[in-house]
N, C-alpha and C positions, 0 to 999 in steps of 0.2 A: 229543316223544320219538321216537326213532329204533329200529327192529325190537328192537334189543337190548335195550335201556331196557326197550320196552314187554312184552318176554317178561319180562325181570325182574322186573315191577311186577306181570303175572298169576300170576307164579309165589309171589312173597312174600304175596302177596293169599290166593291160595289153602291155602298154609302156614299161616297165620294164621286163618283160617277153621273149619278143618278143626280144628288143633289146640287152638285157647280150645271151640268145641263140644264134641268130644271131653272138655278139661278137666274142661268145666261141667257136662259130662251127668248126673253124679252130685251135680252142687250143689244150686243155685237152678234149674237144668233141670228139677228133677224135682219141683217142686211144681208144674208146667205141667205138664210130658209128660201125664200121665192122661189132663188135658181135652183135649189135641191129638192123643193117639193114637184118645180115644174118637169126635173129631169125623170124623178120617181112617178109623176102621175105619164107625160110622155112612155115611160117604159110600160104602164100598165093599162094604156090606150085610151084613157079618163081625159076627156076633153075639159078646158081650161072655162071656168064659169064666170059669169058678169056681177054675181053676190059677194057684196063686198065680207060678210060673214063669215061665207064661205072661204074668203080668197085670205085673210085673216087667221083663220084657222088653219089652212092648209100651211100655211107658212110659220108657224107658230109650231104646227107639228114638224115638215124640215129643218127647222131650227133647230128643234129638240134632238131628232134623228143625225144631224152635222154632230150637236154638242156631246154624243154618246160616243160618238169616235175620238174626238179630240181628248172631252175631260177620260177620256181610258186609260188613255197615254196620261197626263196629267197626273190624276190620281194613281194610277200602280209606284209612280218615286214619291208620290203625298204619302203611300200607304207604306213604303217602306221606310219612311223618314218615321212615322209614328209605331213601327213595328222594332228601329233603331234609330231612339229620338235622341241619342246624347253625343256630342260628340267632347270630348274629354282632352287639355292641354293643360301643359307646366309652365309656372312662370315663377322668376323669384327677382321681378322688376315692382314688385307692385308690394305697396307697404301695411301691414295691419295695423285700422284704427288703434288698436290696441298694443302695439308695437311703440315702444319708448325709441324719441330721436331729439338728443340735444346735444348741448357742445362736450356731454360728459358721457351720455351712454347714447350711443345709437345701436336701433334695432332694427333687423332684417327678416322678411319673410318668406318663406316657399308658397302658392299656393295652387288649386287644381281650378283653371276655367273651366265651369261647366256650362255645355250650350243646348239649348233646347233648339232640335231642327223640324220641329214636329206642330202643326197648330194646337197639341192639345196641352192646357193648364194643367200640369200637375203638381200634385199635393204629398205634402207630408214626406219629400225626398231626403235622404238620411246618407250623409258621409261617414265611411270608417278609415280607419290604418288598420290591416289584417293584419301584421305583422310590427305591433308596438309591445316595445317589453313590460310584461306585466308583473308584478308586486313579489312573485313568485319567483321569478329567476325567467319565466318561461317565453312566449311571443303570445300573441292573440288581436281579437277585435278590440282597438279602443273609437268610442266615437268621438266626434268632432263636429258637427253640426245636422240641424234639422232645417229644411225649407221648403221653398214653393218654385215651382219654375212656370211662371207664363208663357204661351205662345213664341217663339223666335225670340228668347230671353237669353242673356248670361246671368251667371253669376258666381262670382270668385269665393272658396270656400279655401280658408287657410289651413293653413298643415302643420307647417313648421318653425319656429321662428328660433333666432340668436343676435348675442349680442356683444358687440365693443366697446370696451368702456377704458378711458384717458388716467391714466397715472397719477395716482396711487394703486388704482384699481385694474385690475387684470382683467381679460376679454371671457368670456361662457369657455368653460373647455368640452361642453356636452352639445348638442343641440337637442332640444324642448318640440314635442308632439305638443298641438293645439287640442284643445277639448274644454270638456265643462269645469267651469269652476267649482270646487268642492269648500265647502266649510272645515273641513278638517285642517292640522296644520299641513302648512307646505301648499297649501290652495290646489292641491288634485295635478302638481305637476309631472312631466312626465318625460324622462331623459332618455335620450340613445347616447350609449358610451360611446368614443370616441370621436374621429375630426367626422367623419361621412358613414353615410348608409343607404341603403337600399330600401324603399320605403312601396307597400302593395295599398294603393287606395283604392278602394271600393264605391261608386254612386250608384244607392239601390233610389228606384221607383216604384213606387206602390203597384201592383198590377200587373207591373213591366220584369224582363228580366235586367241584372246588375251588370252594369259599368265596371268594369277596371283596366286600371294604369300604374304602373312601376316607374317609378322616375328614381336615380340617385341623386341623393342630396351630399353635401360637403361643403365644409370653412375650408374658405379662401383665404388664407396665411397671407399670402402675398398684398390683398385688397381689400384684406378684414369684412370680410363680409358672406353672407350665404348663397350660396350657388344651386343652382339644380337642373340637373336637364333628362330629357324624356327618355325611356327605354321603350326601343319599340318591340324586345322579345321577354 
């Protein structure tokens, strides 16, 4: 991590720390505090007082003073869950609302689970294909969706879809990158030649740095349908 990162990372560490202490003072703190305030006034030779104000507060501070050891620990995996809050998987089990399935065409999708590990709501998270052929002959960014990830959310953000269709009619010889629908003709669709590929997907967060994952995709000749599974290099 770089200067910045690392101020980041003592800064949310210590937020977190501070503030579940703080929470818990009044919780499960304070069936400890007693015996930690009495062992810290015992070591500092402060004899034990008959004010119940006193005895109140002394124990409301050990409780605190317990909860700053614990939430430490606690919070440094809270803080790096939110320093790397995505955790990123392929599936091609799971069908797009938008994906045609009847007794003449049925359709199949690839898509990237995205998981938020992190308590924080983020906004405005944007999927790409870094590597979708573009209009040109060439590769590049195409996008594929905008969203929101709440606190310890998923949500499944589709990629790719194809399809088999019943005789008369012949099965996709291409498979179709997901993205925005266009008004022009042909509705903004967007093919990779051949039966498979190699597909670079990107989940950026505002604020955060980006996600990516490589999965290959492929028609299954055999089981007419679309395949994909994870690359972990």
């Amino acid at each position: 991590m770089n200067w910045k990162q690392t101020r980041l990372f003592l800064q949310r560490w210590f937020g977190y720390t501070i503030r579940d202490a703080f929470a818990q003072t009044f919780g499960w703190l304070t069936l400890f505090g007693s015996s930690v305030s009495g062992f810290f006034l015992a070591m500092s030779g402060v004899s034990v007082t008959n004010d119940q104000f006193t005895n109140n507060l002394v124990v409301a501070v050990g409780g605190f003073v317990l909860g700053l050891g614990v939430y430490a620990i606690i919070g440094f995996f809270k803080t790096r869950r939110f320093m790397q809050p995505l955790a990123l998987s392929i599936t091609d089990d799971v069908r797009s609302p938008d994906s045609t399935f009847n007794d003449q065409i049925r359709g199949y999708s690839v898509a990237t689970v995205v998981q938020n590990r992190s308590d924080v709501h983020w906004k405005d998270c944007t999927a790409h294909v870094m590597n979708a052929p573009l209009y040109d002959g060439s590769t590049g960014s195409r996008f594929v969706e905008k969203f929101d990830l709440p606190p310890k959310s998923k949500k499944t953000v589709f990629i790719a879809y194809w399809s088999s269709r019943e005789l008369p009619n012949v099965d996709d010889t291409d498979i179709r990158l997901t993205g925005p629908l266009g008004a022009c003709f042909g509705g903004n669709v967007c093919r990779i030649p051949g039966p498979a590929a190699i597909l670079h997907i990107r989940i950026h967060l505002q604020d955060s740095d980006a996600e990516d994952v490589r999965c290959r995709v492929w028609i299954d000749e055999s089981e007419r349908r679309l395949r994909a599974t994870l690359l972990t290099s």
